[in-house]
C-alpha positions in Angstrom: 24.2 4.4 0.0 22.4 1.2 1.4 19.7 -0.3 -1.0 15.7 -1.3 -0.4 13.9 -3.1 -2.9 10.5 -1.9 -3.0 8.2 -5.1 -3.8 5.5 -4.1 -6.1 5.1 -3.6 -10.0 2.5 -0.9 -9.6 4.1 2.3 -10.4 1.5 4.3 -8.6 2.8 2.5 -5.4 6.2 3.1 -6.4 5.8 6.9 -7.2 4.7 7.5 -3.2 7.6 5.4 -2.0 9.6 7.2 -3.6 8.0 10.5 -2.3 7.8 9.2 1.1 11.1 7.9 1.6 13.1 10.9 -0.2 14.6 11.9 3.2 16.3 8.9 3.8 19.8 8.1 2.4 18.7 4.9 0.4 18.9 3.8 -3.3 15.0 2.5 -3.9 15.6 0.0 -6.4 12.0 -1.9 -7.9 11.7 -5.1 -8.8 12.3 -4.7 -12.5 15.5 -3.0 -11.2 16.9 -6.2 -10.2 15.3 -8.6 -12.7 12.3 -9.8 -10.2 9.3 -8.3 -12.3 8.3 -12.0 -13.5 8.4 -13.6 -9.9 4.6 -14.3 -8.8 4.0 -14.9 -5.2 0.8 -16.2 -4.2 -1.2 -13.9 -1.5 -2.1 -16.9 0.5 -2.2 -15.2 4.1 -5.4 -14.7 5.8 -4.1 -11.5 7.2 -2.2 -8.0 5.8 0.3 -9.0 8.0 0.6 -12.8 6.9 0.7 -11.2 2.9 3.1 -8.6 3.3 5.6 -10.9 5.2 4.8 -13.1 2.5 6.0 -11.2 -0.5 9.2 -9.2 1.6 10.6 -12.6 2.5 10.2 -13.5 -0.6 11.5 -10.4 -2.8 14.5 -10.4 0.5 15.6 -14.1 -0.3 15.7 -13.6 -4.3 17.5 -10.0 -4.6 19.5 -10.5 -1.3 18.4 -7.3 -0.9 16.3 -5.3 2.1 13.0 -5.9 1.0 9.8 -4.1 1.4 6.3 -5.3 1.0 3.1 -3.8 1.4 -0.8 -5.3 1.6 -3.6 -3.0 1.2 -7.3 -3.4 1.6 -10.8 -1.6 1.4 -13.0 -2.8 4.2 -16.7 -1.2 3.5 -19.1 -1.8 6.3 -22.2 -1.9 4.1 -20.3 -5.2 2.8 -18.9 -6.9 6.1 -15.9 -5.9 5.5 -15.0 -6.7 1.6 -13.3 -6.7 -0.5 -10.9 -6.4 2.1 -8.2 -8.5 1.8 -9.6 -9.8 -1.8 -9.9 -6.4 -2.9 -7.4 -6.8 -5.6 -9.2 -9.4 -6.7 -12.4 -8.5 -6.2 -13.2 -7.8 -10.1 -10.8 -7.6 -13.2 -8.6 -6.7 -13.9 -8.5 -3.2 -14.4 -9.0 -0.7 -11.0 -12.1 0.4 -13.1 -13.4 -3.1 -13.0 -13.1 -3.3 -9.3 -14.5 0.4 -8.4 -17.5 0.2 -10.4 -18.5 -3.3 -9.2 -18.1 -1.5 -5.5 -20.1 1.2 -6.4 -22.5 -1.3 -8.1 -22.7 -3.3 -4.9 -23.4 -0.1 -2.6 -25.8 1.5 -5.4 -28.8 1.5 -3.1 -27.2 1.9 0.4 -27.6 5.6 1.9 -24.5 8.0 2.7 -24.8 7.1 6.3 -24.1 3.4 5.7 -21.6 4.1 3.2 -18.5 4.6 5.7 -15.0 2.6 5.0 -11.7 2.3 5.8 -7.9 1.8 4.0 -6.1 -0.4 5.7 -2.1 -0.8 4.6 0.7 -3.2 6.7 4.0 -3.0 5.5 6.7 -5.6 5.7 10.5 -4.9 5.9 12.5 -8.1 5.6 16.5 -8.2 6.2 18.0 -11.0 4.4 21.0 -10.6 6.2 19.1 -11.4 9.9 16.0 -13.0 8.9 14.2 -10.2 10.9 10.4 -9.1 9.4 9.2 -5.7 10.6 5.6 -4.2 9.9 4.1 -1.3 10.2 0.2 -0.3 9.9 -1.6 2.9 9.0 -5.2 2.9 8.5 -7.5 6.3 7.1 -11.3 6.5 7.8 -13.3 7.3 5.1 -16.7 7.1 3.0 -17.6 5.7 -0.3 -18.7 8.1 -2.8 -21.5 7.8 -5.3 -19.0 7.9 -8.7 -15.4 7.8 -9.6 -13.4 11.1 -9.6 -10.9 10.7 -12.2 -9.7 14.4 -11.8 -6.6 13.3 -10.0 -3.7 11.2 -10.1 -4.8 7.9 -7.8 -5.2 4.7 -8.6 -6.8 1.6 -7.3 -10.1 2.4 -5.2 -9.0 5.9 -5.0 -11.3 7.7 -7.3 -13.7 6.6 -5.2 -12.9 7.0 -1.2 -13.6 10.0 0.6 -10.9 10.7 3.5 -12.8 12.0 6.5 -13.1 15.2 7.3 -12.8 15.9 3.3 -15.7 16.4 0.6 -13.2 15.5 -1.9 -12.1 11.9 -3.5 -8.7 10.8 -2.2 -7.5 10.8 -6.1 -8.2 14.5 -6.2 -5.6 15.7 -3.4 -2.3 17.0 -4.2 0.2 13.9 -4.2 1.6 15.6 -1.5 -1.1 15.8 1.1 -2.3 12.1 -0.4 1.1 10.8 0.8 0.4 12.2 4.6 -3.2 11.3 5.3 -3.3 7.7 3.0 -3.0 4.3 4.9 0.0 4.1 2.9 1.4 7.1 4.0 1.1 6.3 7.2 2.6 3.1 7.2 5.4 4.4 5.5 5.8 7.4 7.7 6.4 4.7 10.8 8.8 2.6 8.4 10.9 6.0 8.5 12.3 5.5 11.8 13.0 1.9 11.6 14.7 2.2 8.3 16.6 4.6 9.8 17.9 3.1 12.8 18.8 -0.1 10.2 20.8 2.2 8.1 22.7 3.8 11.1 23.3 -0.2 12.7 24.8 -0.9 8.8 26.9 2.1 9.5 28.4 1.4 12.9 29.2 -2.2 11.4 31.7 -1.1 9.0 
């Protein structure tokens, strides 16, 4: 069974990769798996794209491995767009930090004006080729008024309100999370690709 290295030390992110990819016949290994948790690559790309390729190459050249990447944002429209690509950074360090200076930021803008968007691009780097792959997936959405910590979630979450729902994205079953997040639907598009890569490592032997 082939191996991908799943780039990230958030375990959230690593729980719905896990869940996502379950129908394909690969080992997920992450990054503490194969001794990687300690390397620190800087997010200097001005892009998702330019960030994800960033850390796959990176976590690809290291393990020797199939590498995947992912980089996430919250555009709000209220804000121009921010945090954006900065929304990891945008307060600290804790996700509480950064959803309550959001919702401190928005705390006199109206429900109409409060609309948003995830925005995830995931980067699948062969070692073996050099060859980078991305995918994209975006969800539409609102930003609610306070957190809703009934659910799982994590990151900006608690407080993002898919459209079409009156509910936090946090609050869904992990299930229907995984089919309507950005995240989700990046990864659903990495399915195919992964896929065909597995069947090419196949043929070769």
């Amino acid at each position: 069974m082939p191996d991908l290295l799943i780039g990230t030390t958030n375990p959230g992110k690593l729980r719905e990769y896990a869940e996502i990819l379950s129908e394909l016949p690969l080992r997920l290994l992450s990054l503490s798996d194969v001794g990687l948790e300690g390397l620190d690559i800087e997010e200097t790309g001005d892009t998702y794209e330019a960030n994800a390729e960033l850390k796959a190459r990176a976590y690809a050249s290291a393990s020797g491995l199939l590498s995947l990447a992912d980089d996430s944002g919250l555009a709000v429209d209220a804000l121009n767009g921010l945090p954006g690509l900065y929304s990891h950074r945008y307060a600290g360090p804790s996700d509480r930090d950064r959803y309550e200076k959001l919702l401190s930021d928005l705390r006199d803008v109206p429900d109409e004006q409060r609309t948003a968007r995830f925005i995830c691009v995931i980067a699948l780097a062969d070692p073996q080729t050099g060859d980078v792959q991305f995918t994209r997936g975006v969800v539409e959405g609102r930003i609610g008024y306070e957190p809703d910590l009934s659910g799982g979630g994590f990151g900006y979450d608690p407080i993002f309100i898919p459209e079409g729902y009156d509910i936090a994205l946090s609050a869904l079953p992990a299930s229907e999370k995984n089919r309507l997040s950005h995240r989700g639907r990046a990864a659903e598009q990495m399915v195919p690709i992964l896929r065909a890569l597995i069947e090419r490592q196949q043929n070769e032997r």
